[in-house]
Each structure stands twice: as C-alpha cells, then as structure tokens.
C-alpha positions as protocol buffer text, in pm:
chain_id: "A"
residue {
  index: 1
  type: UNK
  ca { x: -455 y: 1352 z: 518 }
}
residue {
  index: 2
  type: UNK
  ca { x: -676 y: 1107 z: 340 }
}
residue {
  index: 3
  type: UNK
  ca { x: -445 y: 1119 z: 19 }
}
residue {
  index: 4
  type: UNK
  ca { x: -266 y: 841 z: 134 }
}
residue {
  index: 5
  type: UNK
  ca { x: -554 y: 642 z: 231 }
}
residue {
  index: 6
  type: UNK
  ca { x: -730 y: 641 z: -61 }
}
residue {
  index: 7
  type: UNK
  ca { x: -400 y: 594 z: -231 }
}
residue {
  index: 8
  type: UNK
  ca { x: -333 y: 279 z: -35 }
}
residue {
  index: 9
  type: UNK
  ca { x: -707 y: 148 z: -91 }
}
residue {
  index: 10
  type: UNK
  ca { x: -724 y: 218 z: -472 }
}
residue {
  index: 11
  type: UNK
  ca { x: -319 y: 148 z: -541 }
}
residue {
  index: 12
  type: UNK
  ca { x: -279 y: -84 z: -246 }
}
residue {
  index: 13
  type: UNK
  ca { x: -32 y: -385 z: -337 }
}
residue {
  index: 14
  type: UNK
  ca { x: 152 y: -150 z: -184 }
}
residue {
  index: 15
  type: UNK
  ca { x: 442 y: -466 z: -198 }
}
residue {
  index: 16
  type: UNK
  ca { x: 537 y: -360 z: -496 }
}
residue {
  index: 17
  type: UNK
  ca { x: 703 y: -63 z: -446 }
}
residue {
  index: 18
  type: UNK
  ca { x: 1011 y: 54 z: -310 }
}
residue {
  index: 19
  type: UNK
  ca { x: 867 y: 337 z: -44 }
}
residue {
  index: 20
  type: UNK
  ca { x: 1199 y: 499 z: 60 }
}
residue {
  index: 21
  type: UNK
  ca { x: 1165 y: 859 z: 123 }
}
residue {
  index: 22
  type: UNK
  ca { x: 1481 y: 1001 z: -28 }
}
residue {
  index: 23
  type: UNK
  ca { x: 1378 y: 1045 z: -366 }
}
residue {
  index: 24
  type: UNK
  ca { x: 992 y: 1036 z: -375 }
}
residue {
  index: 25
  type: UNK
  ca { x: 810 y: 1355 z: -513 }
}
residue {
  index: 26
  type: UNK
  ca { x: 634 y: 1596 z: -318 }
}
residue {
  index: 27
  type: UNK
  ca { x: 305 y: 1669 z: -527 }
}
residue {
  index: 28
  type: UNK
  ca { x: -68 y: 1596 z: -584 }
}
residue {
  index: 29
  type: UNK
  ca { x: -199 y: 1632 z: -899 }
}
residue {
  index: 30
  type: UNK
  ca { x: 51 y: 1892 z: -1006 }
}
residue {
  index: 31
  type: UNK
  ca { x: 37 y: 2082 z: -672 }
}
residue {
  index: 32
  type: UNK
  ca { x: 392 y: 2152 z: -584 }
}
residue {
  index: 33
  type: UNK
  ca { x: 365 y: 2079 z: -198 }
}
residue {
  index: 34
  type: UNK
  ca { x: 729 y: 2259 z: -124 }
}
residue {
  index: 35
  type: UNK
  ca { x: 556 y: 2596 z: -61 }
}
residue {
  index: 36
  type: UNK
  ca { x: 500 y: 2735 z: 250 }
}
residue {
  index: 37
  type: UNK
  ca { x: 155 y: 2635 z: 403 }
}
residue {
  index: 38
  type: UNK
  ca { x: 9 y: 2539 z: 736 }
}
residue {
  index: 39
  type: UNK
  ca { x: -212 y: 2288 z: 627 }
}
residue {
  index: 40
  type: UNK
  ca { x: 83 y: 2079 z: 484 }
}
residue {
  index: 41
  type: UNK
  ca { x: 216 y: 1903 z: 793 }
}
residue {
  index: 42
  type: UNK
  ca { x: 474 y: 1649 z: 840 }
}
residue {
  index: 43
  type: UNK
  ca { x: 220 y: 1383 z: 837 }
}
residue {
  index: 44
  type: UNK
  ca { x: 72 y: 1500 z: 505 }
}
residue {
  index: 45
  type: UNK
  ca { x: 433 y: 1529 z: 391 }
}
residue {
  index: 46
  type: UNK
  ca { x: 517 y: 1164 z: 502 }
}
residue {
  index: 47
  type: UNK
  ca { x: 181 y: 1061 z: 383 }
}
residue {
  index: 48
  type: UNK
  ca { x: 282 y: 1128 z: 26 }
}
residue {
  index: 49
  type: UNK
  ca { x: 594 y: 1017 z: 6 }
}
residue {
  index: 50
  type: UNK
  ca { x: 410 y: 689 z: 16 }
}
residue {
  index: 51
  type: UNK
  ca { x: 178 y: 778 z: -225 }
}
residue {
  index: 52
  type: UNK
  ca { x: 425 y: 873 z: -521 }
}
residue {
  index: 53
  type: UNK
  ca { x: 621 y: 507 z: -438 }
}
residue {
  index: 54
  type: UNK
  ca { x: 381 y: 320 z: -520 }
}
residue {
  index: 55
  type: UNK
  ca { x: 386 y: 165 z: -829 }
}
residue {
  index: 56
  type: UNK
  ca { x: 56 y: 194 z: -1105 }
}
residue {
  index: 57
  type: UNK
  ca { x: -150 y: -124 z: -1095 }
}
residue {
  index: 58
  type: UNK
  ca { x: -6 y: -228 z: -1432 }
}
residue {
  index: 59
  type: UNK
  ca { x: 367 y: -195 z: -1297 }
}
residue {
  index: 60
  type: UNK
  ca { x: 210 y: -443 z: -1037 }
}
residue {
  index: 61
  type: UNK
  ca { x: 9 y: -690 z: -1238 }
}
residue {
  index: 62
  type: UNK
  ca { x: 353 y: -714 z: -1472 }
}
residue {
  index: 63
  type: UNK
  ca { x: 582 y: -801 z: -1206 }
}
residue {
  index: 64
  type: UNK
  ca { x: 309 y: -1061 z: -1058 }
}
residue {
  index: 65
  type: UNK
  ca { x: 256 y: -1247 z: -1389 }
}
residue {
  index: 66
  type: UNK
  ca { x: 613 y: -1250 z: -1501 }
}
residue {
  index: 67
  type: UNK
  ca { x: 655 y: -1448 z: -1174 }
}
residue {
  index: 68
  type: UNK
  ca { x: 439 y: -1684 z: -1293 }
}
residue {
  index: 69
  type: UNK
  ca { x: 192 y: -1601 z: -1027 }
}
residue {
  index: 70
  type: UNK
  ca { x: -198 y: -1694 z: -1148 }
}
residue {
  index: 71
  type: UNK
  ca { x: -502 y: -1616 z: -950 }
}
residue {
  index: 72
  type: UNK
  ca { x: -561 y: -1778 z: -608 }
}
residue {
  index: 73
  type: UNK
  ca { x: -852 y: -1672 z: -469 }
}
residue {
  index: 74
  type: UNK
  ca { x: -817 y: -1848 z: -136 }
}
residue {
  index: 75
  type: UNK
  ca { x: -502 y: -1586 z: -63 }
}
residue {
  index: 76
  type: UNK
  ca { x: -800 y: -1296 z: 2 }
}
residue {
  index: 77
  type: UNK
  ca { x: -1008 y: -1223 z: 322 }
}
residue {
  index: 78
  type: UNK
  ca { x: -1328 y: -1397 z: 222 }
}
residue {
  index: 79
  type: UNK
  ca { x: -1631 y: -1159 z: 171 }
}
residue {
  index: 80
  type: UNK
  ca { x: -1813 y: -1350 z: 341 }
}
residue {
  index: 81
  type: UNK
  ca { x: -1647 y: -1185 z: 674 }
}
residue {
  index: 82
  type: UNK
  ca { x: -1752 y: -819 z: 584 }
}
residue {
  index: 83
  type: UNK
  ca { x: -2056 y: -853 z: 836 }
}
residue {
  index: 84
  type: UNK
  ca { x: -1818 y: -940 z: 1116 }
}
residue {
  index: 85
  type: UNK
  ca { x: -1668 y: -583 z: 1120 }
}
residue {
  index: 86
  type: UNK
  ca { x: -1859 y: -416 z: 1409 }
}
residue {
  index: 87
  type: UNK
  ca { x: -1602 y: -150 z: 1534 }
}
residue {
  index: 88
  type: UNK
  ca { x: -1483 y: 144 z: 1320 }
}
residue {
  index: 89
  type: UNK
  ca { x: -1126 y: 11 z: 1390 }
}
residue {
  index: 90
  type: UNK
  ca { x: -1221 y: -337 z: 1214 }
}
residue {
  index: 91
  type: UNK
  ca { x: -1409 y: -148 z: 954 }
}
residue {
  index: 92
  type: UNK
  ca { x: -1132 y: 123 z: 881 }
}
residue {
  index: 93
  type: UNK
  ca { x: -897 y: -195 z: 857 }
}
residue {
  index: 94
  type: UNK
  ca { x: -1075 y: -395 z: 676 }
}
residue {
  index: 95
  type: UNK
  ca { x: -1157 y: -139 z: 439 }
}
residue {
  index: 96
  type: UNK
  ca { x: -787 y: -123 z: 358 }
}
residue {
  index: 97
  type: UNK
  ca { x: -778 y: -496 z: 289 }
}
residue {
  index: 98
  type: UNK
  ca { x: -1119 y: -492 z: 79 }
}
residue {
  index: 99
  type: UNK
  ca { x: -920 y: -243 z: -127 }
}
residue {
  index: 100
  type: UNK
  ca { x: -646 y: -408 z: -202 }
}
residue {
  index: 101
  type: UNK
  ca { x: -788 y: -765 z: -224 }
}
residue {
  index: 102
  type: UNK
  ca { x: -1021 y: -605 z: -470 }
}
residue {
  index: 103
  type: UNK
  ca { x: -718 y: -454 z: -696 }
}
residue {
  index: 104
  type: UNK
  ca { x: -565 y: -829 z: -688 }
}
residue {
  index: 105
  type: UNK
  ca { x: -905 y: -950 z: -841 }
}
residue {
  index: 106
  type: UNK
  ca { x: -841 y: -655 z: -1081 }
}
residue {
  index: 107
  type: UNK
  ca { x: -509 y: -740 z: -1203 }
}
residue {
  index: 108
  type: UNK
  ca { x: -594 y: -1074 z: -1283 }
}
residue {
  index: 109
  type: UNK
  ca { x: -940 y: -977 z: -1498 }
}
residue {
  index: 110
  type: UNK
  ca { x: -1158 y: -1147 z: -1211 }
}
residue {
  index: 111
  type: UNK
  ca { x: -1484 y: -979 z: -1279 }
}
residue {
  index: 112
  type: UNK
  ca { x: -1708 y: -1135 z: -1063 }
}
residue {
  index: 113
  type: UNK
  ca { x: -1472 y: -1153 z: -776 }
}
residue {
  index: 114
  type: UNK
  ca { x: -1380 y: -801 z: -868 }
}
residue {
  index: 115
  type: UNK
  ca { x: -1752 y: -721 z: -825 }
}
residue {
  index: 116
  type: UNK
  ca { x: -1808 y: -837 z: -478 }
}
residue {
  index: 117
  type: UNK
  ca { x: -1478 y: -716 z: -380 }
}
residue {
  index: 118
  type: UNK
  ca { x: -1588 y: -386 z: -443 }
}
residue {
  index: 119
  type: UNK
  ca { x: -1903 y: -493 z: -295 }
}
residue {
  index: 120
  type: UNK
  ca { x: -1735 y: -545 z: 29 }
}
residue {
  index: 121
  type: UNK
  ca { x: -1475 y: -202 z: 19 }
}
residue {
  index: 122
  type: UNK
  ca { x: -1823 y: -3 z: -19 }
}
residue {
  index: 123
  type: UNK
  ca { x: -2015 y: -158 z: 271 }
}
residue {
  index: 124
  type: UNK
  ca { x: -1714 y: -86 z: 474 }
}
residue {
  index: 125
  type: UNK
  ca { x: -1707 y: 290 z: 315 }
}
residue {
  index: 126
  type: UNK
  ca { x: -2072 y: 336 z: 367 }
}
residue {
  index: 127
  type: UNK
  ca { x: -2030 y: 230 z: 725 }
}
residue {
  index: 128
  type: UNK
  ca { x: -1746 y: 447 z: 792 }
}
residue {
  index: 129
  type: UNK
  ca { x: -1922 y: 753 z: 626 }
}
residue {
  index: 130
  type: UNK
  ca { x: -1738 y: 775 z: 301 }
}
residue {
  index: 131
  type: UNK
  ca { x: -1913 y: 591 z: 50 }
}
residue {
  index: 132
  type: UNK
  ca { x: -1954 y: 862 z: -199 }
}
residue {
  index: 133
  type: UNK
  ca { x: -1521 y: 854 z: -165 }
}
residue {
  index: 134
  type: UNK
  ca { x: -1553 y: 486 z: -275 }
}
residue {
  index: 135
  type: UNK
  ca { x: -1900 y: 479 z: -452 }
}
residue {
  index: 136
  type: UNK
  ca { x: -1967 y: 353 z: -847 }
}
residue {
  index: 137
  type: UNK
  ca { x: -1875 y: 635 z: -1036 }
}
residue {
  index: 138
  type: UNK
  ca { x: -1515 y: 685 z: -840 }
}
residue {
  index: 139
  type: UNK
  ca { x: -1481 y: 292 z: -884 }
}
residue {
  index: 140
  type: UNK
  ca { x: -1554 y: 350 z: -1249 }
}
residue {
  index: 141
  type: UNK
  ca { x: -1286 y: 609 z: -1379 }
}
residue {
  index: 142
  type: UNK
  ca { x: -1067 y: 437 z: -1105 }
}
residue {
  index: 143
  type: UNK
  ca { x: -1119 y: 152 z: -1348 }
}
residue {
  index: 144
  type: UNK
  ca { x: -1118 y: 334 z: -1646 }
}
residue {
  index: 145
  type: UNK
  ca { x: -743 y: 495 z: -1567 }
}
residue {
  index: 146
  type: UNK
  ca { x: -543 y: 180 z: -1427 }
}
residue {
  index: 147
  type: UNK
  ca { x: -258 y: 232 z: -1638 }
}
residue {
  index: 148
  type: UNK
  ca { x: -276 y: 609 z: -1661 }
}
residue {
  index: 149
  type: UNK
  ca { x: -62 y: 719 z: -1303 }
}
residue {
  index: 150
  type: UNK
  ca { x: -125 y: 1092 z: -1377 }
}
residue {
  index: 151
  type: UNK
  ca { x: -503 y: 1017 z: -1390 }
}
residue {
  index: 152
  type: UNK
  ca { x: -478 y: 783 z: -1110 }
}
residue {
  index: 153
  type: UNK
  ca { x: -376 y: 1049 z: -897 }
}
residue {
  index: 154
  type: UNK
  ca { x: -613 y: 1331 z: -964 }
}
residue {
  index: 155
  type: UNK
  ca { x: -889 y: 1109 z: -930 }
}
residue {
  index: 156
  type: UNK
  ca { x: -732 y: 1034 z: -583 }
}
residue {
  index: 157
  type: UNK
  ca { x: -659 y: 1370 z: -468 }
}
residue {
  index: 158
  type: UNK
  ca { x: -1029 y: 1480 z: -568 }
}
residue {
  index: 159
  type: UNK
  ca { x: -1160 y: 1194 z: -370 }
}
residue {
  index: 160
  type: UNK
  ca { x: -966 y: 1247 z: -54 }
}
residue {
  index: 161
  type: UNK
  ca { x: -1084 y: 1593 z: -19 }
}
residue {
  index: 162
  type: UNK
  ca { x: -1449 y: 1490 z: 100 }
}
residue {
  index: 163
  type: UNK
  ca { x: -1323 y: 1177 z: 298 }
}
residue {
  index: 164
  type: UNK
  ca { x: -1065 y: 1406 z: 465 }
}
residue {
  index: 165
  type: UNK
  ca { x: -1303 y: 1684 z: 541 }
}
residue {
  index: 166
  type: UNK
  ca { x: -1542 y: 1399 z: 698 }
}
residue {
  index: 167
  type: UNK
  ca { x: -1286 y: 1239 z: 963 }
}
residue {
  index: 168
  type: UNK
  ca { x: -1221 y: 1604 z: 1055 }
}
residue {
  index: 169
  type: UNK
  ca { x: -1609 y: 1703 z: 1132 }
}
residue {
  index: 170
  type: UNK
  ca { x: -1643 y: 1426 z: 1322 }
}
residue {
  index: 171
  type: UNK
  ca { x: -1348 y: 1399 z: 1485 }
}
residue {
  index: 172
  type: UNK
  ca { x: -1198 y: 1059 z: 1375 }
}
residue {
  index: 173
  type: UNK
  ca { x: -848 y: 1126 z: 1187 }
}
residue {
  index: 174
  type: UNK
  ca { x: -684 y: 775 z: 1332 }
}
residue {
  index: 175
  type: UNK
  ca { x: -944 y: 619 z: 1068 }
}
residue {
  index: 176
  type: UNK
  ca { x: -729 y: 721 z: 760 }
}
residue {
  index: 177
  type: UNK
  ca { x: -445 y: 570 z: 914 }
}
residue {
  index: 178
  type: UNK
  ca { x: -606 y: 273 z: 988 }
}
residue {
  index: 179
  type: UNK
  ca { x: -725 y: 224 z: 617 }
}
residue {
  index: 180
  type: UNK
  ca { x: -361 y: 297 z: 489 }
}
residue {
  index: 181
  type: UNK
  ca { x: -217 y: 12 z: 779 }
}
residue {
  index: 182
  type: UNK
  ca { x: -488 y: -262 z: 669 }
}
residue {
  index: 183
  type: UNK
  ca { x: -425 y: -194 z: 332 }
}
residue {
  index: 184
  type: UNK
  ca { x: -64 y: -221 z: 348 }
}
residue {
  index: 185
  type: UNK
  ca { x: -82 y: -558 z: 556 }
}
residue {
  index: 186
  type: UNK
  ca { x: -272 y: -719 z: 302 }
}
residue {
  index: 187
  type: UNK
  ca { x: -44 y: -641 z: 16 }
}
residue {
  index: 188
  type: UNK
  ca { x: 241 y: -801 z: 199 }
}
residue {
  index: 189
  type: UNK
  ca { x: -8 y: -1080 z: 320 }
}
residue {
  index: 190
  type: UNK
  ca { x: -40 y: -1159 z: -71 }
}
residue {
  index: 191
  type: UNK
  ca { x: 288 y: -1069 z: -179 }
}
residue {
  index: 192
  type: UNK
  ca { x: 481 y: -1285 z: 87 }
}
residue {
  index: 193
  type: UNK
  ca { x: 228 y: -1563 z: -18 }
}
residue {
  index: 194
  type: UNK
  ca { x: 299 y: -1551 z: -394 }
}
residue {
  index: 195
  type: UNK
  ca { x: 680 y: -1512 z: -340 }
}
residue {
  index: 196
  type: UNK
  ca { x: 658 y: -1843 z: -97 }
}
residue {
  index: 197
  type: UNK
  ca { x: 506 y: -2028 z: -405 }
}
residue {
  index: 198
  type: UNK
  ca { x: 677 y: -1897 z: -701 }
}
residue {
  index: 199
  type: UNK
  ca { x: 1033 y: -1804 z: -578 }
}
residue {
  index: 200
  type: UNK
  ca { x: 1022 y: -1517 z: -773 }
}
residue {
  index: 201
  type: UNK
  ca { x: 1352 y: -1319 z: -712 }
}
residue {
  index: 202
  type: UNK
  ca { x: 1127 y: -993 z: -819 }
}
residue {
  index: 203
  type: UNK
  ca { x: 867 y: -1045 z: -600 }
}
residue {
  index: 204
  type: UNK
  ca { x: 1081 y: -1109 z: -279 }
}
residue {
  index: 205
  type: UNK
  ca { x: 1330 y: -830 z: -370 }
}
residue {
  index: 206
  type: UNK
  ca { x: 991 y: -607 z: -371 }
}
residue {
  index: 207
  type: UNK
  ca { x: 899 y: -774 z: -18 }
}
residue {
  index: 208
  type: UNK
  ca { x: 1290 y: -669 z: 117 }
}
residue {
  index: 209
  type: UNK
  ca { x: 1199 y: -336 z: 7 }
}
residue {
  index: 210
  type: UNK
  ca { x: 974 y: -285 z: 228 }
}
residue {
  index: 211
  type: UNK
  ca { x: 1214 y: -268 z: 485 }
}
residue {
  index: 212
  type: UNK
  ca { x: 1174 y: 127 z: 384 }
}
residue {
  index: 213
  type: UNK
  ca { x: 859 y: 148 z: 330 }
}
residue {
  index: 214
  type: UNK
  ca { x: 745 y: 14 z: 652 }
}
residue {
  index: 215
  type: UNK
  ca { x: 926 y: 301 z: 854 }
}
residue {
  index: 216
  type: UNK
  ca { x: 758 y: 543 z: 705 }
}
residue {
  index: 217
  type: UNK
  ca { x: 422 y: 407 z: 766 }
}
residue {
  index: 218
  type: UNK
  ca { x: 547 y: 337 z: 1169 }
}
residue {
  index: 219
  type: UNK
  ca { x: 618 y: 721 z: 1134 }
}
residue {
  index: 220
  type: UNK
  ca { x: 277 y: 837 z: 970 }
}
residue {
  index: 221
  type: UNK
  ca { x: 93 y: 612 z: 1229 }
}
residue {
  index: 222
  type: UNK
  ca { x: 285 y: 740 z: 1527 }
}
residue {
  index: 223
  type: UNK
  ca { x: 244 y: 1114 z: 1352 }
}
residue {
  index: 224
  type: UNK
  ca { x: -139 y: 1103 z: 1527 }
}
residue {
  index: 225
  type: UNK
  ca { x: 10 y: 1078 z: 1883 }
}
residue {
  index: 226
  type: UNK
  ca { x: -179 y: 887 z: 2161 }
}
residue {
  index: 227
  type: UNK
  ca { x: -470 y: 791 z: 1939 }
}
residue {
  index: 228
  type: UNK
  ca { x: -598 y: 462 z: 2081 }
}
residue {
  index: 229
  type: UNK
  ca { x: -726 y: 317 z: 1800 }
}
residue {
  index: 230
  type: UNK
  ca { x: -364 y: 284 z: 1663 }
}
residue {
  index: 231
  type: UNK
  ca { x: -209 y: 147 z: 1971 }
}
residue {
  index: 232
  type: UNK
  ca { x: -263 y: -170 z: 1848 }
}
residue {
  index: 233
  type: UNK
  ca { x: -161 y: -133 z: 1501 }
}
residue {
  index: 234
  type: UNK
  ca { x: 143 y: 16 z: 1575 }
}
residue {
  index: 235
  type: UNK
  ca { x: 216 y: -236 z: 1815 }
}
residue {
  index: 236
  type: UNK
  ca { x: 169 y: -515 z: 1525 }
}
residue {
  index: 237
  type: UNK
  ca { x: 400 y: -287 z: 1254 }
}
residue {
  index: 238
  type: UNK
  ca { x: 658 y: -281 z: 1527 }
}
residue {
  index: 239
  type: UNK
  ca { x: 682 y: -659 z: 1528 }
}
residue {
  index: 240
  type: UNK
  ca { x: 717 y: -675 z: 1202 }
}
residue {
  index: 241
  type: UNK
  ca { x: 998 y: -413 z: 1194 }
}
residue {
  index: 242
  type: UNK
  ca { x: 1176 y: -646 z: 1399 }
}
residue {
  index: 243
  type: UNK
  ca { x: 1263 y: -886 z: 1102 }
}
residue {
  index: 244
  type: UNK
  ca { x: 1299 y: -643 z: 848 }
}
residue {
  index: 245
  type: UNK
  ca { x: 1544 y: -429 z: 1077 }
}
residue {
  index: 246
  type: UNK
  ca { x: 1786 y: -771 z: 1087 }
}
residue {
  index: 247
  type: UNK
  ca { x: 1764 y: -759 z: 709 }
}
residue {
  index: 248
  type: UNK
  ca { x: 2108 y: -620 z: 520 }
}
residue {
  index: 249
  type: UNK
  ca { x: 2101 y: -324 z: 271 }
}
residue {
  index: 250
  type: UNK
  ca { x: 2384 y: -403 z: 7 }
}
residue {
  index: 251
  type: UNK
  ca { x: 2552 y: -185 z: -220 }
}
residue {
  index: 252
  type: UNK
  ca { x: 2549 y: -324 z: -557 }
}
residue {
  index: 253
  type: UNK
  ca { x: 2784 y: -179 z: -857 }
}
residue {
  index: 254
  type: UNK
  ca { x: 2693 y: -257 z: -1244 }
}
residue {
  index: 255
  type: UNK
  ca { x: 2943 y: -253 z: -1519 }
}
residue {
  index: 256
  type: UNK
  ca { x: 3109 y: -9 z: -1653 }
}
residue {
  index: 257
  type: UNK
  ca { x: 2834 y: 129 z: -1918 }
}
residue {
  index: 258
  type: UNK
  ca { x: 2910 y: 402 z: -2199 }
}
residue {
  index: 259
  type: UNK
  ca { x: 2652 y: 520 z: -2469 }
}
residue {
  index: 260
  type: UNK
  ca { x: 2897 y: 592 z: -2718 }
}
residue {
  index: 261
  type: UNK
  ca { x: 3274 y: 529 z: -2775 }
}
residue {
  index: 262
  type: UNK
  ca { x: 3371 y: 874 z: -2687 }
}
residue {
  index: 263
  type: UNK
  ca { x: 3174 y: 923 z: -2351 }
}
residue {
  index: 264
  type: UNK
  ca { x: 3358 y: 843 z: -2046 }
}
residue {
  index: 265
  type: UNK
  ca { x: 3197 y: 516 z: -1859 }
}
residue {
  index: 266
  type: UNK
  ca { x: 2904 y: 597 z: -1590 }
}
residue {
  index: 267
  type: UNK
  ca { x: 2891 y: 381 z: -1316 }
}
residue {
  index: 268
  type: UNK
  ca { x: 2605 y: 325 z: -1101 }
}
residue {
  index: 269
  type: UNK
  ca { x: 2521 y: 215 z: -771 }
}
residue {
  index: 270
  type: UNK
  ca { x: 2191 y: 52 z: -640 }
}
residue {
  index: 271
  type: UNK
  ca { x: 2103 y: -106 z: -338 }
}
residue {
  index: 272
  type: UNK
  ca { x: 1999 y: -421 z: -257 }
}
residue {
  index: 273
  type: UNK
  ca { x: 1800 y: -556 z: 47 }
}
residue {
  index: 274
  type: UNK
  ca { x: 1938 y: -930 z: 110 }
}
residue {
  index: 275
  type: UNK
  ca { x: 1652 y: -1183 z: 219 }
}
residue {
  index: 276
  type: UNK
  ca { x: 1738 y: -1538 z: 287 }
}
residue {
  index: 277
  type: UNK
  ca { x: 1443 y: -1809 z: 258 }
}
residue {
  index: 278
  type: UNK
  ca { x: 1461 y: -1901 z: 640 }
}
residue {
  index: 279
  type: UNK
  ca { x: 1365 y: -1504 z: 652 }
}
residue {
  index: 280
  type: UNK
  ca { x: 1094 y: -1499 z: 416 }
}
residue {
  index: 281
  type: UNK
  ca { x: 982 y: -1819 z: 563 }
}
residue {
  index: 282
  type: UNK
  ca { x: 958 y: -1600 z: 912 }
}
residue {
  index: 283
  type: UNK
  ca { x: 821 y: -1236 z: 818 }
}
residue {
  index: 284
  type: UNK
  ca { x: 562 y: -1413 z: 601 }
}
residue {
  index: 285
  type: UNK
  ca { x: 428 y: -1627 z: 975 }
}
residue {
  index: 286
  type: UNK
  ca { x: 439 y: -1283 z: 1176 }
}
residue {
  index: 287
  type: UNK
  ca { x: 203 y: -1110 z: 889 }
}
residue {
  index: 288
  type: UNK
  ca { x: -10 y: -1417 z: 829 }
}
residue {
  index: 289
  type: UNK
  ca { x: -49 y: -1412 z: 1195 }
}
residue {
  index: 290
  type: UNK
  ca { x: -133 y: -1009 z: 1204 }
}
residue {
  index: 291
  type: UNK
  ca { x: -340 y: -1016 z: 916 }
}
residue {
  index: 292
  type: UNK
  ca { x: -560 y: -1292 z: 1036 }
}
residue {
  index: 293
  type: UNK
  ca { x: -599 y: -1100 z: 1359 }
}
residue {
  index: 294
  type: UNK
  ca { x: -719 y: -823 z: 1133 }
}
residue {
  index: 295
  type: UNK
  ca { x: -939 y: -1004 z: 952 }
}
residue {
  index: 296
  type: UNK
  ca { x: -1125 y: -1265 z: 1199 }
}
C-alpha cells in the first residue's frame, strides 16, 4: 500500500506525467503483480498504476528547464511551517509536500535548500513513525539513483515494506493516502505556477494531463471507504475534478511516416487534452487555494 506513497514523496512532481491507467505496467521491482494473490488488491493495483506514470526526476528537471523555468524558491511551503503540523492528517500531508518541494530543490542543484527540505520531510516522517522509511541512508541512494528508474524503484519498493507494515500495526492506512494526496497537490501547486510564468506549451500540456491522473488518485483515496481523515481530501480533489472534467480530450493524427521506401506508411494517433489560458488561469486559483489550506 505504501508503494505509492513513497513513490509520490521521493518521485513527486507528479505534474509531469501522464497517469492514465490504460497502458501503465503492473510491477515492482520486477515482481509481475498479474498473478493471483490476496494481498494484491484493487487499491494496490490502482496504487501502482500511478507509480509506473510517473516520470524519473531527470525526465522532470528536462522538461522544467527547457521551459525556461529557473529556481523560485518562494513557490515552496516555507520550512519554517513544519512546527505548525500538529495532527497526523497535517503531518501525513505535509509530508507529501516536504517531499516533493524537496525534489524541486533537487532538480535545480539547491543544496542547502535541498538540505532543510529534507530536514523538514524527516521531522514529518519521524513524527508519523516512519523515519527510518525516509531517514539519511534511504535519502542517500535515493540521491545517488535519480536518473536510474529501475533503481529508483527497488529502493522504493524496499522502503515501503516497513512503512506499510507500520500503518497496518497501528491501525492508520488513510495516512499513506494522505502522503500520496499532499504530494500530488504540491506538484500541481508548482507546476501550474511555472506554466503561469513561462507559457510553456510542455508544461501545461503535462498539467491537462492530469485530467487522468487525478481520477485515479479520487479512486485510490475513495478505495479506503469511510476513513475520516480523507473526507476532506477527497472533498478538495473533487473540486478540482470539476475543471479538469470540462477540459476536451482531442484526437490528434501525425503524418504519414515510413522508415524505408518499401514499408507501407504507419500512422499514429495521440491524444491531446485542450487547456485554454482562462482555464489554467482557474484550476491554478482552486489548487493555490487547496494547497494553502494544506499548508497553513
């Protein structure tokens, strides 16, 4: 269950992806996950569809600086608010955002900011009961393995195992969710920001796209049932389906492509998610809004 949580708190500009579920994998670390067993439930299922679309931190950090993007430090929750978080359900969120404000610092080579980031995501962890999930030596060959995905993922699926067997003992599984929701929020938080300042056609494609992505995590939240320390999330995901849901999924056909002059022509078809500004303009207020509400 945890697989995605880490995922989202290690990988989290979770923006960057395209998280439809129709052609995602169905493995951890090699495990083939299509075999009959009880412990794999729809959740889990769900859970890592999300994790295998997701992009590796370098597919992210490319996409950002080709935008023209640079560091803006004022875009991240200030770690300066980590001592606010009294409730697990601040601390589980705010765990998420720590995560991915602190892969944002990453990308950019921000090592001091990158420090206390990290600072922040294992005060939160500590609290919570997982710090050894999120402690030095995890952070290290986290670090160590950005641009490898394979290695990205064992390390994951290792770590999840002890955080996952924690929330069970003690009886707390709507934490992991919670993580994987803050952690989302904030990568769109960012990645609506950036696309409002740079126009990048990229970026705000990869902010359409999560007109996908954002179902699935309704469905993974909603998977825990009347847990209600996710009445409120889903609540806030819900209003921020609403604009996404107006948005309209295009069909898009390339040219007529051949790779040599005796192969018949392939044609392709992708699909786009339109966005107009007035739209971005709007769906970047209602997360700024939930974000802040997550944060303060």
């Amino acid at each position: 269950m945890l697989t995605r949580n880490f995922c989202l708190l290690v990988l989290s500009l979770a923006v960057f992806s395209s998280c439809g579920s129709d052609s995602t994998k169905n493995e951890v670390a090699g495990t083939d996950t299509t075999t009959t067993a009880p412990a794999k439930s729809k959740e889990m299922q769900k859970a890592q569809q999300i994790l295998y679309a997701l992009p590796s931190p370098a597919e992210a950090a490319a996409l950002m600086k080709s935008s023209g993007a640079t560091f803006d430090l004022a875009v991240l929750n200030p770690t300066g608010n980590v001592s606010k978080y009294g409730s697990n359900e601040s601390k589980a969120l705010n765990l998420g955002v720590y995560g991915t404000d602190l892969i944002y610092a990453n990308i950019f080579e921000q090592t001091q900011e990158s420090s206390e980031y990290f600072k922040c995501a294992n005060t939160l962890a500590t609290a919570l009961g997982i710090n050894d999930v999120f402690g030095e030596a995890t952070y290290k060959r986290v670090k160590a393995n950005m641009q490898n995905r394979d290695s990205l993922m064992a390390i994951i699926a290792e770590a999840s195992l002890d955080a996952d067997s924690y929330f069970k003992e003690n009886e707390r599984p709507a934490a992991s969710a919670l993580v994987a929701v803050g952690g989302w929020i904030e990568g769109l938080y960012i990645a609506t920001t950036i696309a409002g300042k740079t126009k990048s056609e990229a970026i705000i494609q990869r902010v359409a796209e999560q007109k996908n992505c954002l179902n699935n995590l309704i469905g993974l939240v909603e998977s825990f049932g009347s847990e209600k320390e996710l009445t409120g999330v889903s609540s806030d995901l819900k209003e921020i389906k609403v604009l996404f849901d107006v948005l309209e999924v295009k069909k898009t056909t390339p040219a007529k492509t051949t790779s040599s002059s005796t192969e018949a022509p392939t044609v392709g078809v992708s699909r786009h998610i339109a966005i107009s500004p007035e739209q971005l303009k709007a769906l970047a207020e209602k997360v700024g809004t939930i974000r802040n509400k997550i944060t303060q």
